[in-house]
N, C-alpha and C positions, 0 to 999 in steps of 0.2 A: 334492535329496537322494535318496539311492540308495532304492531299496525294504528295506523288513529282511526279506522273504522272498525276496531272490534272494543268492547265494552266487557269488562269481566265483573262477575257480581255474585255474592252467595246465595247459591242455589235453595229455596224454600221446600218441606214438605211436598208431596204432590208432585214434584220433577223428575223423580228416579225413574221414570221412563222413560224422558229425553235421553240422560244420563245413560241409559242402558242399550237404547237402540244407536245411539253415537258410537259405542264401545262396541257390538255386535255388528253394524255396517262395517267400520274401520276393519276389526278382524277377518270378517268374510272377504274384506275383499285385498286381502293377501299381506297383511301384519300382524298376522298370529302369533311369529314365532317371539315375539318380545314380551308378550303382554299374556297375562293368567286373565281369563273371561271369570265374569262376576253375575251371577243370577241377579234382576232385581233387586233381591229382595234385600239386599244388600247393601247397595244404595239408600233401600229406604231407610234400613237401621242406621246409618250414617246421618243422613235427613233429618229421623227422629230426634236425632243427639248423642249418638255417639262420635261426633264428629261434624265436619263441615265440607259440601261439596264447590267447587267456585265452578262457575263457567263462564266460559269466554265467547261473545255474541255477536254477529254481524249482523244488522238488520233483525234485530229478534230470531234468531237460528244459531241453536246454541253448535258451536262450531273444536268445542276444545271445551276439557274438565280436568279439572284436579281436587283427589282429594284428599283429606287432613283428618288425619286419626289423631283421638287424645291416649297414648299407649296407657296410663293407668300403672296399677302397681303389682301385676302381673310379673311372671317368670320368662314372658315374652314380648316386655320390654326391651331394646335395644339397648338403653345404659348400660348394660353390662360391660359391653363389649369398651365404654371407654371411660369405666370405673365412676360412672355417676353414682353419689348415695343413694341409694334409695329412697332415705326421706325428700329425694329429688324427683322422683318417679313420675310426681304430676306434673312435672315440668317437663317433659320429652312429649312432644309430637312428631309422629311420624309422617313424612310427604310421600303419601300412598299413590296409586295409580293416578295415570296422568295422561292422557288422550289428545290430540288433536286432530282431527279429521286431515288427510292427505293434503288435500286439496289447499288446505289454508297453512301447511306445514312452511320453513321458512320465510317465515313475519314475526319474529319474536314470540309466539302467543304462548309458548311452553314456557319461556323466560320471564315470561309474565305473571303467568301461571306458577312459578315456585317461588317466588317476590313474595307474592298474593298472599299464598300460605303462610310465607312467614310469618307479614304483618300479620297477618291473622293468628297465627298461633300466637304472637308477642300478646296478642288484645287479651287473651287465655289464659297470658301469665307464665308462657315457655318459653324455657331456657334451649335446650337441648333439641337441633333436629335431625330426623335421620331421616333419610330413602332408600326406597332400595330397587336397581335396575339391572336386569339381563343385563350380564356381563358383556355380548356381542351390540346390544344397545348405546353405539358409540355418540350418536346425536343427543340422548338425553344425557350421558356421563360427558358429556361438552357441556350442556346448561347447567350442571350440575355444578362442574367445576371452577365456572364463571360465574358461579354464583355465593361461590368459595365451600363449598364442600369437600371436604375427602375422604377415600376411601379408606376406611376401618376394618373392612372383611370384607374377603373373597369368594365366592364361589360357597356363601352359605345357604345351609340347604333350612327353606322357610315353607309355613305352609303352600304358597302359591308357586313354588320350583328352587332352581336354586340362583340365586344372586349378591350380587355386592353392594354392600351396606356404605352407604355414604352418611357424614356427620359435617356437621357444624355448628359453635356453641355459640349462640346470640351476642354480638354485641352491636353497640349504639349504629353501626357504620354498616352492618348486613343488611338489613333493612330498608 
């Protein structure tokens, strides 16, 4: 269950700093090996609109993010892999990177954090979601699967390394 002092909210334009320096402390200080590091600038292209970032807040310190790609109609769309049409394409969001600071780790906020997204992708008009998580990453493929996702692929190899493609197809009760 979530913490009741942490507040998660869609991150606005102008944040992808917080975003970036939470992801760079977290890494540095020794959880590299699950996570691909993402320049700014990256963030901010998300920010802009290509997507949505959520973060999770205690006291105004943003403490945990997640974010929500719209995959588009692209060749590197995940439907592939579990024969979505393609005239479906704009309905697959993917639950991209997903952070929470150690310290606040076990309080639900990651569980919270993939809820988030959904609802959020549903407001979007998606059907179809995918993640994808470092195979050795056994805490996030736990929220993952508690949150009714399964694994579609193993050990694919994606720009950001290689990982397992988790899915689940919206209905009324995931949410």
């Amino acid at each position: 269950m979530q913490d009741a002092g942490v507040d998660i909210r869609v991150l606005v334009p102008g944040e992808a700093g917080k975003v970036h320096r939470l992801m760079s402390d977290t890494i540095t200080s020794g959880y590299a090996d699950f996570y691909s590091p993402s320049d700014v600038s990256y963030y901010e292209s998300v920010l802009d609109g290509t997507g949505v970032i959520l973060g999770a807040f205690v006291q105004d310190n943003l403490v945990g993010y997640a974010v929500l790609e719209f995959s588009g109609i692209g060749d590197d769309n995940f439907g592939y892999l579990v024969d979505v049409p393609k005239h479906e394409y704009l309905r697959v969001a993917l639950l991209a990177g997903c952070m929470v600071d150690p310290v606040y780790r076990g309080r639900g906020i990651q569980s919270a954090l993939i809820y988030a997204r959904m609802r959020e992708a549903v407001a979007y008009g998606c059907r179809y979601f995918f993640a994808t998580v470092h195979a050795q990453n056994e805490r996030s493929a736990s929220n993952l699967q508690k949150a009714g996702l399964r694994v579609v692929a193993k050990d694919l190899q994606v720009p950001w390394g290689t990982r397992d493609i988790w899915f689940i197809e919206h209905k009324s009760d995931v949410v």
